[in-house]
N, C-alpha and C positions, 0 to 999 in steps of 0.2 A: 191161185191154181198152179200146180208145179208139173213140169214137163217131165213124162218117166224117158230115162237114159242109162242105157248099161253100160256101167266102164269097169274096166279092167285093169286092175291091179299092176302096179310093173316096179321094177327091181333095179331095171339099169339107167344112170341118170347120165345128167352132162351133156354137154352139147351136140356130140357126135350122136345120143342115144335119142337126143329130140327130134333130132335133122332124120332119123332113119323113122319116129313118129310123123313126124310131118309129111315124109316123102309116103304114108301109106294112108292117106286123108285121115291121119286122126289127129289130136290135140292132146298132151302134155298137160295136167293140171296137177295140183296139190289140194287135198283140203285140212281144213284147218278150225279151231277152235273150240270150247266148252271144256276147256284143260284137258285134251286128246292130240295124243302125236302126231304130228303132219303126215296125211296119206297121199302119196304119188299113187296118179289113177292115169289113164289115157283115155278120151273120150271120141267118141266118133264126130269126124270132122266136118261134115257138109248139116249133119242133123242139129251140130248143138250150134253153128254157125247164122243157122238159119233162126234159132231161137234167141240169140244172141242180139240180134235186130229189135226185139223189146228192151226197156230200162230192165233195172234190178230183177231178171231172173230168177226164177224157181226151180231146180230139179231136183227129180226125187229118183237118185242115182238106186240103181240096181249092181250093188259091186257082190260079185260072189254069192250070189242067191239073199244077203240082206238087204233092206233096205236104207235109205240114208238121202234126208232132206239138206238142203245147202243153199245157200244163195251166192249167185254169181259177185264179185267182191272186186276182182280186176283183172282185166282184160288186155295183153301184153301182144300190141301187134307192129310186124314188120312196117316201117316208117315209111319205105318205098312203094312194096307190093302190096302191103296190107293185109298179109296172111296172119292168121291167129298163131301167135307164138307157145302160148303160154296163158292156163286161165288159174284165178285165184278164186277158191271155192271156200266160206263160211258154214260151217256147220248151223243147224237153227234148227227147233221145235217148234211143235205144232202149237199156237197158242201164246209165243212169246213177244215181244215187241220188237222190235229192228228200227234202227235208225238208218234213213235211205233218202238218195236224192231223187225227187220226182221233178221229169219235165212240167214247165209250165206251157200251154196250149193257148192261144190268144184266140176270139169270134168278137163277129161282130165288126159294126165302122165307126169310129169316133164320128166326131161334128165335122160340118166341110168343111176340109180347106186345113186339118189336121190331119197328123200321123200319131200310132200308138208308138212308142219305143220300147220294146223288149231291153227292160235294164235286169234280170236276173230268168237266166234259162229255165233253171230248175228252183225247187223248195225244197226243204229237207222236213221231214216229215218223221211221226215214231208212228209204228201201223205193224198191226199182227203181219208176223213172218210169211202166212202163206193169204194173206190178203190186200198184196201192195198193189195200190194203182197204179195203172200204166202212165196218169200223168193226172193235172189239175186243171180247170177250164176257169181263165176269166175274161167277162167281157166288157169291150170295150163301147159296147154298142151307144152310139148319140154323145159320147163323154165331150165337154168342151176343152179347148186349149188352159194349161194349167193342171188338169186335174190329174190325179197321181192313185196310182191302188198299192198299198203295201200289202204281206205278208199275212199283216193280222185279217184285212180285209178279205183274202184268198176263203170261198166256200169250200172248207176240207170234207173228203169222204168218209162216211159214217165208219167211228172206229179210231178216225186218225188226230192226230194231237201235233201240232206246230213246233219244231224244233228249230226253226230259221229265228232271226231277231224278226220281233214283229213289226220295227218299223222299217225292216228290208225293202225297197224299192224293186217293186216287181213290174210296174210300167208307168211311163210317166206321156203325155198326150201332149205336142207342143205343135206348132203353128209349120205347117210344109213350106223345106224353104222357095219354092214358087211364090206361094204368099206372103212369106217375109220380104220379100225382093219388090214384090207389087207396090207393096203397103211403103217401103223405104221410097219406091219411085211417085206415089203420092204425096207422101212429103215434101218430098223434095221441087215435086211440080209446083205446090203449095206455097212454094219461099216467093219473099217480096223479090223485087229487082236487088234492094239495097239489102235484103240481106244475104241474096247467095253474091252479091258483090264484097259484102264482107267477108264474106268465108273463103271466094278466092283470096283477097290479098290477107287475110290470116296465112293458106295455104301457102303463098308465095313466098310470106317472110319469113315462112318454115324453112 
């Protein structure tokens, strides 16, 4: 689904000409692609800001009474304040594939006494231009310590094809360390007299 936004055209570029964009809540963008000349557009600033809060964006710009589909490509903001500087706009059709990163979404509780670890944010995915998902769902739900879901294992949305390595590590399930520490102190309780005697004077003549 693509967001309609009307932007306007503009002619004068450069820093001073951004700063006087910016000081009037708009946004500074380019687009670009399908062997067409880079178009400096200005887009309204609190509207596409707020749409900006989804992954890989869809707008279907109204520049000068035509229309023109794009997808958001990158997003240039102030390091401090965090204001949008600057956005980079891809050209796309109706119909075609795009390669995009999609967040990954965790549900679900592993086994007790485990945590899931988030080892890759997002997947990169190929998926029609104006039908990207806003993200992917895997669960974690009962998994035991050890157990690991790659890339290949992720259930993609009808339509979409896996462009990440399939044996990418997308979460892997290991022992919380509360219960690492428990289970070390049961061992430990566990030792004879002679053999945590041994381990001090191991220790000592270290």
């Amino acid at each position: 689904m693509a967001d309609k936004i009307t932007a306007e055209l503009r002619e004068s570029f450069g820093k001073g000409a951004a700063r006087k964009i910016r000081a009037a809540n708009k946004i500074p963008a380019v687009i670009y692609g399908h062997g067409t000349e880079p178009q400096h557009v200005t887009l309204p600033g609190h509207e596409v800001a707020l749409i900006l809060r989804r992954a890989n964006a869809v707008l279907d710009l109204d520049i000068a009474g035509k229309s023109q589909l794009v997808l958001v490509k990158d997003v240039q903001k102030d390091p401090v304040r965090q204001i949008i500087e600057h956005i980079d706009l891809v050209i796309i059709r109706r119909g075609e594939k795009v390669a995009v990163e999609v967040p990954v979404h965790v549900e679900g509780e592993p086994a007790a006494g485990t945590i899931a670890n988030l080892d890759a944010t997002t997947i990169s995915l190929l998926v029609e231009a104006t039908h990207i998902p806003q993200s992917v769902v895997v669960s974690v739900e009962g998994l035991e310590e050890g157990a690991q879901i790659t890339a290949a294992d992720v259930t993609l949305p009808e339509g979409a094809a896996l462009a990440s390595d399939p044996e990418l590590l997308i979460v892997g399930v290991m022992t919380t360390p509360a219960e690492e520490s428990e289970e070390a102190e049961e061992a430990a309780e566990g030792e004879t007299p002679a053999e945590a005697e041994a381990e001090a004077t191991d220790e000592s003549a270290e």
